[in-house]
PDB file with one MODEL, atoms N, CA, C and O in Angstrom:
MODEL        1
ATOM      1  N   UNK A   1      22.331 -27.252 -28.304  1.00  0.00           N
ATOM      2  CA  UNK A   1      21.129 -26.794 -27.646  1.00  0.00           C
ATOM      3  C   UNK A   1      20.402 -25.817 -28.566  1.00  0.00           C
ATOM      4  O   UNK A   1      20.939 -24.972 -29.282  1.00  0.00           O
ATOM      5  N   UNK A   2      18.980 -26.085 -28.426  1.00  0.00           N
ATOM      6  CA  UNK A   2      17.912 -24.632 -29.680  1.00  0.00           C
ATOM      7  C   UNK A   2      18.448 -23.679 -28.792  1.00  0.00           C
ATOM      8  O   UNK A   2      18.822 -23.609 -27.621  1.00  0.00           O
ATOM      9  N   UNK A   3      18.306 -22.724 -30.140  1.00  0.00           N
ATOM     10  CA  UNK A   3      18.605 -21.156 -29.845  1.00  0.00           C
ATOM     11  C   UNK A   3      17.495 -20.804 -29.029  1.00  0.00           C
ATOM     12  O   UNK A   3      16.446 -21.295 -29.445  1.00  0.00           O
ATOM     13  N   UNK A   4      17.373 -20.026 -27.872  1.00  0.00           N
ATOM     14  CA  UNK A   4      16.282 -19.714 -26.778  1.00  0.00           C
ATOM     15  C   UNK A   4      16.122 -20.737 -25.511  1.00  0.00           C
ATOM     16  O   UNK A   4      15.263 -20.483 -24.666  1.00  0.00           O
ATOM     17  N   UNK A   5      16.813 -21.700 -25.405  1.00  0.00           N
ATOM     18  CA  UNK A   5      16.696 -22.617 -24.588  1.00  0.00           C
ATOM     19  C   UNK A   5      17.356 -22.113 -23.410  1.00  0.00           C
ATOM     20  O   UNK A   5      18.525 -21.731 -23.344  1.00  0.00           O
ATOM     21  N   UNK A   6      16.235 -22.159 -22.199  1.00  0.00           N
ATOM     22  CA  UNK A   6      17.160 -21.597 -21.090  1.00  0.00           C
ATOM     23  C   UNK A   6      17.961 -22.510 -19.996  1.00  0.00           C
ATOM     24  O   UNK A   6      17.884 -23.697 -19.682  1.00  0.00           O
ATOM     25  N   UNK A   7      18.866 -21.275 -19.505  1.00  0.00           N
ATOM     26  CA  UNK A   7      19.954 -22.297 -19.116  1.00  0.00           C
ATOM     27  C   UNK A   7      19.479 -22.971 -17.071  1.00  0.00           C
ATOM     28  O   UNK A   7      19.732 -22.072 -16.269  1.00  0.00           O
ATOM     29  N   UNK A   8      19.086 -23.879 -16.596  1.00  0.00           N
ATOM     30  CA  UNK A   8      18.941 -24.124 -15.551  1.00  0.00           C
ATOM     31  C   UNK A   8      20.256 -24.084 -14.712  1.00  0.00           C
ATOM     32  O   UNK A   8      21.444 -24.185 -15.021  1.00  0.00           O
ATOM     33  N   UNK A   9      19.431 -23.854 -13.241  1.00  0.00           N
ATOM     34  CA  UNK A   9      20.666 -23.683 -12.286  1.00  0.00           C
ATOM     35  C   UNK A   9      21.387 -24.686 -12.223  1.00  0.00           C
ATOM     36  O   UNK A   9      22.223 -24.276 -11.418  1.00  0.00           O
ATOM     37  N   UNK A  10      21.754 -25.912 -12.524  1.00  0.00           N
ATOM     38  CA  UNK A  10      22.827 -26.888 -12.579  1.00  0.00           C
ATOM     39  C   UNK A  10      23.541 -26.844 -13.205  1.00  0.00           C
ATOM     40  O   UNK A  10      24.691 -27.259 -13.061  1.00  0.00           O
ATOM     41  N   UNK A  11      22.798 -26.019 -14.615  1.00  0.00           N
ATOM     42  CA  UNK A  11      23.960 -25.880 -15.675  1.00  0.00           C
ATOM     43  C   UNK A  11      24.930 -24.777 -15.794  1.00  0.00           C
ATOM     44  O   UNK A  11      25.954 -24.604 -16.454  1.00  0.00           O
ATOM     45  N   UNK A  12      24.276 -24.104 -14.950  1.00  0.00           N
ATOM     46  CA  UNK A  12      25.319 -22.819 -14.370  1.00  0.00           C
ATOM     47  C   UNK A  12      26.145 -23.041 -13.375  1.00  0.00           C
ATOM     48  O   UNK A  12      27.204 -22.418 -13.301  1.00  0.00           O
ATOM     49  N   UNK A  13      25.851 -23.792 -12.633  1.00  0.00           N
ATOM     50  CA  UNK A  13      27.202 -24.620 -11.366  1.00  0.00           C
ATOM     51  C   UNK A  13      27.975 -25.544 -12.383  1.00  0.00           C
ATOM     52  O   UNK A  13      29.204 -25.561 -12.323  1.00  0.00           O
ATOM     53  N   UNK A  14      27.299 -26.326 -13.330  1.00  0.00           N
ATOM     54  CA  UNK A  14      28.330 -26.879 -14.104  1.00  0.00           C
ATOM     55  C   UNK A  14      29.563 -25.938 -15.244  1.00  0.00           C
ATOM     56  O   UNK A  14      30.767 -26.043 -15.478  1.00  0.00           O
ATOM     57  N   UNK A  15      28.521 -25.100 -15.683  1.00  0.00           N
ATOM     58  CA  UNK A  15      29.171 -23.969 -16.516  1.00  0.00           C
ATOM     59  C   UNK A  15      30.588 -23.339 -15.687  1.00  0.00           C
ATOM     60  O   UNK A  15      31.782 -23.230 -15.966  1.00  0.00           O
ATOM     61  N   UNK A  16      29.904 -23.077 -14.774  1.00  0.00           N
ATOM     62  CA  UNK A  16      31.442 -22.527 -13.584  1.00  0.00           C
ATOM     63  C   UNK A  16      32.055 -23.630 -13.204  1.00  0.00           C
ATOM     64  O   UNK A  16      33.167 -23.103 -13.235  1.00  0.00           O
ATOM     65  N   UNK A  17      32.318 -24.871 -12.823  1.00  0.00           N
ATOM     66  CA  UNK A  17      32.731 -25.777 -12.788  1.00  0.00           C
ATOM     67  C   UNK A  17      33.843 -25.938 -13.957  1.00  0.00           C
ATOM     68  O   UNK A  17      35.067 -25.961 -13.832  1.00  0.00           O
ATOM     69  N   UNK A  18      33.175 -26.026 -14.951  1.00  0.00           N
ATOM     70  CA  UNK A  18      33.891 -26.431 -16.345  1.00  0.00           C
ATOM     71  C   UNK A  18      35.183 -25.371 -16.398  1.00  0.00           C
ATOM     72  O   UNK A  18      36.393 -25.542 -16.542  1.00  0.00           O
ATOM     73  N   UNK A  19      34.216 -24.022 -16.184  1.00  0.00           N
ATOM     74  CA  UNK A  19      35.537 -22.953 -16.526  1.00  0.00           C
ATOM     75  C   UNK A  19      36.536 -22.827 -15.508  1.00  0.00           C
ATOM     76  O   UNK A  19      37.599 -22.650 -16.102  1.00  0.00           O
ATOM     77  N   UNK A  20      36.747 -22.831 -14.129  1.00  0.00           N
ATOM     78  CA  UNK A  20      37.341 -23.420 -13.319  1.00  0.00           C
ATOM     79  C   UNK A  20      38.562 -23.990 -13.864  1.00  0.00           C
ATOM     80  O   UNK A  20      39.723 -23.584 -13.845  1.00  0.00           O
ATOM     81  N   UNK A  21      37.841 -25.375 -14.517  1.00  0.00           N
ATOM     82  CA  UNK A  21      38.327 -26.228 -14.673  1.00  0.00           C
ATOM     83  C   UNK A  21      39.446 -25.776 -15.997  1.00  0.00           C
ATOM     84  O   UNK A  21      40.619 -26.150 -16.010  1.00  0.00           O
ATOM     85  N   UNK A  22      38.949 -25.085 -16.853  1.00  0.00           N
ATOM     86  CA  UNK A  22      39.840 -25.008 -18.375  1.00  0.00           C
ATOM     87  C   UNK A  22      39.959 -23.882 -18.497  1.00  0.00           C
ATOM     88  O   UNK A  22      40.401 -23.538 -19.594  1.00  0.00           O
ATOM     89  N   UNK A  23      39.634 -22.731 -17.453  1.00  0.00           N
ATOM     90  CA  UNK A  23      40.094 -21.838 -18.245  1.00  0.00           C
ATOM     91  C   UNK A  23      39.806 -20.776 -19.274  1.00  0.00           C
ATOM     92  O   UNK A  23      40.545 -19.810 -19.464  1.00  0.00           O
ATOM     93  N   UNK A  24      38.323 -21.089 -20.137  1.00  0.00           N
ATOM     94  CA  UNK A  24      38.121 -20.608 -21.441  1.00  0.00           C
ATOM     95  C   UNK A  24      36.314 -20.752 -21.514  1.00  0.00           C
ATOM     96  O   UNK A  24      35.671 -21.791 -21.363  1.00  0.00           O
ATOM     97  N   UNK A  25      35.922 -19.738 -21.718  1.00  0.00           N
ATOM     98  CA  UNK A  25      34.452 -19.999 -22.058  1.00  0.00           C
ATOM     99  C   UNK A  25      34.434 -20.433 -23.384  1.00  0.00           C
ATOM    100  O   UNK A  25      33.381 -21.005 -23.664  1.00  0.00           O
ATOM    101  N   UNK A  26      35.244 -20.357 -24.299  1.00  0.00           N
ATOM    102  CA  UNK A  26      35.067 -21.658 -25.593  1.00  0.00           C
ATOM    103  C   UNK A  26      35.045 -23.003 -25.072  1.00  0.00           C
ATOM    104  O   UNK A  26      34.292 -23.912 -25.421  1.00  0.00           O
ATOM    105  N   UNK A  27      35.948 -23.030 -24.203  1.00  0.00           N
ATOM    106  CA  UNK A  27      36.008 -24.881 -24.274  1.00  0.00           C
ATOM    107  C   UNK A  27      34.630 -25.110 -23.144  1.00  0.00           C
ATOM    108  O   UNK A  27      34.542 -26.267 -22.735  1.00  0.00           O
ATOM    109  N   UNK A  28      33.928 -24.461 -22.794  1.00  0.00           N
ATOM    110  CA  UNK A  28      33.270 -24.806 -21.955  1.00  0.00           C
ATOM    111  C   UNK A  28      31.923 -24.517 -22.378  1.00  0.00           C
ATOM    112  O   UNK A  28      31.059 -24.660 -21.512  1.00  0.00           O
ATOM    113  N   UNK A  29      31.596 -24.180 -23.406  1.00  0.00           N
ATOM    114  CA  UNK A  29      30.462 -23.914 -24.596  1.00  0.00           C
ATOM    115  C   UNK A  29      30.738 -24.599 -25.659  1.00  0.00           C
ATOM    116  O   UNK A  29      29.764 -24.920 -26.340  1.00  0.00           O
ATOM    117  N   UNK A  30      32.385 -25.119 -26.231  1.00  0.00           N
ATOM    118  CA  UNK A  30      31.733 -26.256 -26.820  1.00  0.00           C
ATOM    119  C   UNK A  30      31.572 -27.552 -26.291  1.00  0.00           C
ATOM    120  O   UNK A  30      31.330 -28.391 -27.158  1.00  0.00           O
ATOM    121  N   UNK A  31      31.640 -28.033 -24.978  1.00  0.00           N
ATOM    122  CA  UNK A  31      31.049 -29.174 -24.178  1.00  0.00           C
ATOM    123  C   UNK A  31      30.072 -29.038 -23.843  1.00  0.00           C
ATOM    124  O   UNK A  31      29.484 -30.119 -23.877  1.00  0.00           O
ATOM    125  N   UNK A  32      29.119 -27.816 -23.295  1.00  0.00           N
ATOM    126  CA  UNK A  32      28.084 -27.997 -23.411  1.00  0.00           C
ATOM    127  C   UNK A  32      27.267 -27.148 -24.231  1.00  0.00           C
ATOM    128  O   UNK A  32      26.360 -26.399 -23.865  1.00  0.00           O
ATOM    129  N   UNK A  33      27.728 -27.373 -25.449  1.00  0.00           N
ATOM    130  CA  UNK A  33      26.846 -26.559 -26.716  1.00  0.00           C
ATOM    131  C   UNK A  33      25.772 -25.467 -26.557  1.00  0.00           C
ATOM    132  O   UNK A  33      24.589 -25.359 -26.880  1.00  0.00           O
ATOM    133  N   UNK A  34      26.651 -24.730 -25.943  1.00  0.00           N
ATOM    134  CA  UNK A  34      26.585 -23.261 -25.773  1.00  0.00           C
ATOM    135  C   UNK A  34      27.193 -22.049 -26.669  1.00  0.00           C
ATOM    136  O   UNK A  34      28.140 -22.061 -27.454  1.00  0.00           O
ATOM    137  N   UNK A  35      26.401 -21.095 -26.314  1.00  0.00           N
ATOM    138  CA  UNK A  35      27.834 -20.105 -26.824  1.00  0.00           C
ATOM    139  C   UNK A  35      28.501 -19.948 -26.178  1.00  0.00           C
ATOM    140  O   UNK A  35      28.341 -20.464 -25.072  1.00  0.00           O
ATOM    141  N   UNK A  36      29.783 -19.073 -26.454  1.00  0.00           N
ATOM    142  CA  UNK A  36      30.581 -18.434 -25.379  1.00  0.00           C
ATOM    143  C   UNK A  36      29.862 -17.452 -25.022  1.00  0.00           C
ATOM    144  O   UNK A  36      30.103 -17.388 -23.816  1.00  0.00           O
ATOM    145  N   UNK A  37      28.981 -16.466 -25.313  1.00  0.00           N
ATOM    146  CA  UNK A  37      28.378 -15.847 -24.602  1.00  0.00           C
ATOM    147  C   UNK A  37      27.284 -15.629 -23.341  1.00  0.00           C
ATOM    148  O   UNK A  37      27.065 -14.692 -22.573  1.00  0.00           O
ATOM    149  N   UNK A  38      26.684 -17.028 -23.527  1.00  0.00           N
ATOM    150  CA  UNK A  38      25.563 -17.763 -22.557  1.00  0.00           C
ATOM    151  C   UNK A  38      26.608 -18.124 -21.635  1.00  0.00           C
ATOM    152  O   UNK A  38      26.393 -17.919 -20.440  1.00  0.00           O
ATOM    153  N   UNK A  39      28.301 -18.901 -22.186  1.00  0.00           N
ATOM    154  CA  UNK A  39      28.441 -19.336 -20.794  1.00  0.00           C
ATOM    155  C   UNK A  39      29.269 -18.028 -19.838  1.00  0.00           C
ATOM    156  O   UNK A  39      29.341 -18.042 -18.609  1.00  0.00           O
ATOM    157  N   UNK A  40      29.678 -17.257 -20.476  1.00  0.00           N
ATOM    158  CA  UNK A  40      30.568 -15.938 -19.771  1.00  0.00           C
ATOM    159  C   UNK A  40      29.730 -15.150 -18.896  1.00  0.00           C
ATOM    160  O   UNK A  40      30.126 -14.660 -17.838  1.00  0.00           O
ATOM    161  N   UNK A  41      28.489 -15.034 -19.393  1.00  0.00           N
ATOM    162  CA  UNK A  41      27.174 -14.497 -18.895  1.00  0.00           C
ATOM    163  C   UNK A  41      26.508 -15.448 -17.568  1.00  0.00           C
ATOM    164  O   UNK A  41      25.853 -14.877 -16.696  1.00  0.00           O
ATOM    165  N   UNK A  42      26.686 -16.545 -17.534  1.00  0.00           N
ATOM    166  CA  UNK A  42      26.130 -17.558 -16.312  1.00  0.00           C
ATOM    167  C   UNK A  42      27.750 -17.583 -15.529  1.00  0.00           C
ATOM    168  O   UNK A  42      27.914 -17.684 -14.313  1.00  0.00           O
ATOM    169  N   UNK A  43      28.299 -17.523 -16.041  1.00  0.00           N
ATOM    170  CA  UNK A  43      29.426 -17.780 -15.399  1.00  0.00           C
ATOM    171  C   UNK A  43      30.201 -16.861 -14.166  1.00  0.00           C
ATOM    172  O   UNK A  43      30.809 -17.127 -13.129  1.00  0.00           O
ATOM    173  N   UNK A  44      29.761 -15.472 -15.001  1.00  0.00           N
ATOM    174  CA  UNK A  44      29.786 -14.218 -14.233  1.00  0.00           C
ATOM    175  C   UNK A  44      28.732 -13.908 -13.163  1.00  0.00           C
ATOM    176  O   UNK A  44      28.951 -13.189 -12.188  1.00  0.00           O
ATOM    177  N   UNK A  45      27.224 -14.695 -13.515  1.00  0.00           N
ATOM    178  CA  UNK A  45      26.245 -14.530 -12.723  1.00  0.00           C
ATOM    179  C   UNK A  45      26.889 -15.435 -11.249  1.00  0.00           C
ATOM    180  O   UNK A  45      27.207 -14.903 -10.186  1.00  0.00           O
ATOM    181  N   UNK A  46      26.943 -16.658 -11.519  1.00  0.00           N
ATOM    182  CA  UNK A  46      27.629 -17.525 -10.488  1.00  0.00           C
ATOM    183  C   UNK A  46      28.547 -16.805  -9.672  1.00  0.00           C
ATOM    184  O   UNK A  46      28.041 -16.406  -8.623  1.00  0.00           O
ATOM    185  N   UNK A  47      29.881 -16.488  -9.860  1.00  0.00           N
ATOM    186  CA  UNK A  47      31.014 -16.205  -9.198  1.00  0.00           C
ATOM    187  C   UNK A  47      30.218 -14.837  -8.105  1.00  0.00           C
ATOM    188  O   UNK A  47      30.327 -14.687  -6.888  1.00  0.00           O
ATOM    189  N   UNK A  48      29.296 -13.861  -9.295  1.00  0.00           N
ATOM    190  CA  UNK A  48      29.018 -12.806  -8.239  1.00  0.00           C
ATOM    191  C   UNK A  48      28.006 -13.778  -7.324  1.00  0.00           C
ATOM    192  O   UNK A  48      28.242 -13.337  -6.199  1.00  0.00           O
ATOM    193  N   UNK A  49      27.179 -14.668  -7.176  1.00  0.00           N
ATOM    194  CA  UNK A  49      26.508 -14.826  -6.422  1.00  0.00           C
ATOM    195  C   UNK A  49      27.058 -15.415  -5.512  1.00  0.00           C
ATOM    196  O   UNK A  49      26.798 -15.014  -4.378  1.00  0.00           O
ATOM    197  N   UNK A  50      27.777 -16.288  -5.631  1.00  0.00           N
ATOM    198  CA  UNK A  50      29.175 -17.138  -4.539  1.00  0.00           C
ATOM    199  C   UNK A  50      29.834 -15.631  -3.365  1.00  0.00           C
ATOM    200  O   UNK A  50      30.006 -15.562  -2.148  1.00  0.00           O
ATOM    201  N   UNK A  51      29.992 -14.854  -4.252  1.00  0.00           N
ATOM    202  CA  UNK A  51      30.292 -13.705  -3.778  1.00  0.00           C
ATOM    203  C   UNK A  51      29.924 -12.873  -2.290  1.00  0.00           C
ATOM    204  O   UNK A  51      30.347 -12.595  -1.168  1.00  0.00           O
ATOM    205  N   UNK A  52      28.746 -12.718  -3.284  1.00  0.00           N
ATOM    206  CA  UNK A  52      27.517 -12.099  -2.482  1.00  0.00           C
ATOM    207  C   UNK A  52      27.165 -13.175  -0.834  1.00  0.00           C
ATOM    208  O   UNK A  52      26.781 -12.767   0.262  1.00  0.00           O
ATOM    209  N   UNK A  53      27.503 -14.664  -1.300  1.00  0.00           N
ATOM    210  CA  UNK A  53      27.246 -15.494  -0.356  1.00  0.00           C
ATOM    211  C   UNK A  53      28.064 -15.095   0.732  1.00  0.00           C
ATOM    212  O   UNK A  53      27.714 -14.706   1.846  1.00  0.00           O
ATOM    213  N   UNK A  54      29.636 -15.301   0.082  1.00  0.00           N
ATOM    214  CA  UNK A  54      30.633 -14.916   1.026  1.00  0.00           C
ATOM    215  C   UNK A  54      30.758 -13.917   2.178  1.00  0.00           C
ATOM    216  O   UNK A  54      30.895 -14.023   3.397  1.00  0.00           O
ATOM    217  N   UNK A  55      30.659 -12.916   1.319  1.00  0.00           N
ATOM    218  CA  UNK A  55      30.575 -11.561   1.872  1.00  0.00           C
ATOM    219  C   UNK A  55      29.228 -11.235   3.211  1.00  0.00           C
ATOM    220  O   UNK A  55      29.303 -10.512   4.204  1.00  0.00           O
ATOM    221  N   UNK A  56      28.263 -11.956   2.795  1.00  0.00           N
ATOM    222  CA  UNK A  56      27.270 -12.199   4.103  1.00  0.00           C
ATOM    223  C   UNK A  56      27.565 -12.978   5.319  1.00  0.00           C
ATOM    224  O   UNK A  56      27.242 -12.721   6.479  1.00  0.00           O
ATOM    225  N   UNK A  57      28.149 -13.846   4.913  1.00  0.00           N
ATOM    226  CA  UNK A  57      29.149 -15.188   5.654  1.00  0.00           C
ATOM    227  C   UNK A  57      29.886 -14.677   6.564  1.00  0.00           C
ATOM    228  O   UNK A  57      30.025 -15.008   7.742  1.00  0.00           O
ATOM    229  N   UNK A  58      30.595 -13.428   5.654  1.00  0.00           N
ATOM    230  CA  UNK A  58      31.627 -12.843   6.950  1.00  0.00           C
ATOM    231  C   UNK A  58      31.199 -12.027   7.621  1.00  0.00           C
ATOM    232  O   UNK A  58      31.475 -11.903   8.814  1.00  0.00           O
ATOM    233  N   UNK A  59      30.092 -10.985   6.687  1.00  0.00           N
ATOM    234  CA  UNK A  59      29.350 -10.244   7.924  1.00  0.00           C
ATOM    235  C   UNK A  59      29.111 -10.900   9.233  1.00  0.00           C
ATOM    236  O   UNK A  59      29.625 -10.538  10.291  1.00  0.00           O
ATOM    237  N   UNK A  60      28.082 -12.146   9.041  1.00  0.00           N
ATOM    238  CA  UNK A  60      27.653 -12.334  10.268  1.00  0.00           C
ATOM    239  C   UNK A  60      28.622 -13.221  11.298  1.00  0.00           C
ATOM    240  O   UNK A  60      28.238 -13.552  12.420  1.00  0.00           O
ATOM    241  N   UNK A  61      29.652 -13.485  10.871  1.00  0.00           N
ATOM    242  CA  UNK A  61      30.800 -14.094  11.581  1.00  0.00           C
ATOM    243  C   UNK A  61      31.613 -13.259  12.658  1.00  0.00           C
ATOM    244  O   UNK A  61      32.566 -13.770  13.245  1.00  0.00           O
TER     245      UNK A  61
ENDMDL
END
């Protein structure tokens, strides 16, 4: 991917997906030709927002 290319919200459900899946923001930046830093950074954005979902979820429960 060009350097500056931004990352869309699918590719951040996939990004967390991947790592999930393996474990490693290397192996999951070099499948989708990323850095490891773009994906640790979306990856972290995700989980807190899942989060944030949760945590409202139970509030109103």
């Amino acid at each position: 991917m060009a350097k500056g290319t931004r990352v869309t919200q699918k590719e951040g459900e996939k990004m967390l997906q991947l790592y999930q899946q393996y474990g490693s923001f290397k192996k999951v930046a070099s499948k989708m030709r990323r850095s490891p830093d773009t994906v640790s950074h979306h990856v972290h954005e995700m989980e807190a927002a899942v989060s944030r979902a949760a945590y409202i979820l139970n509030a109103e429960g």
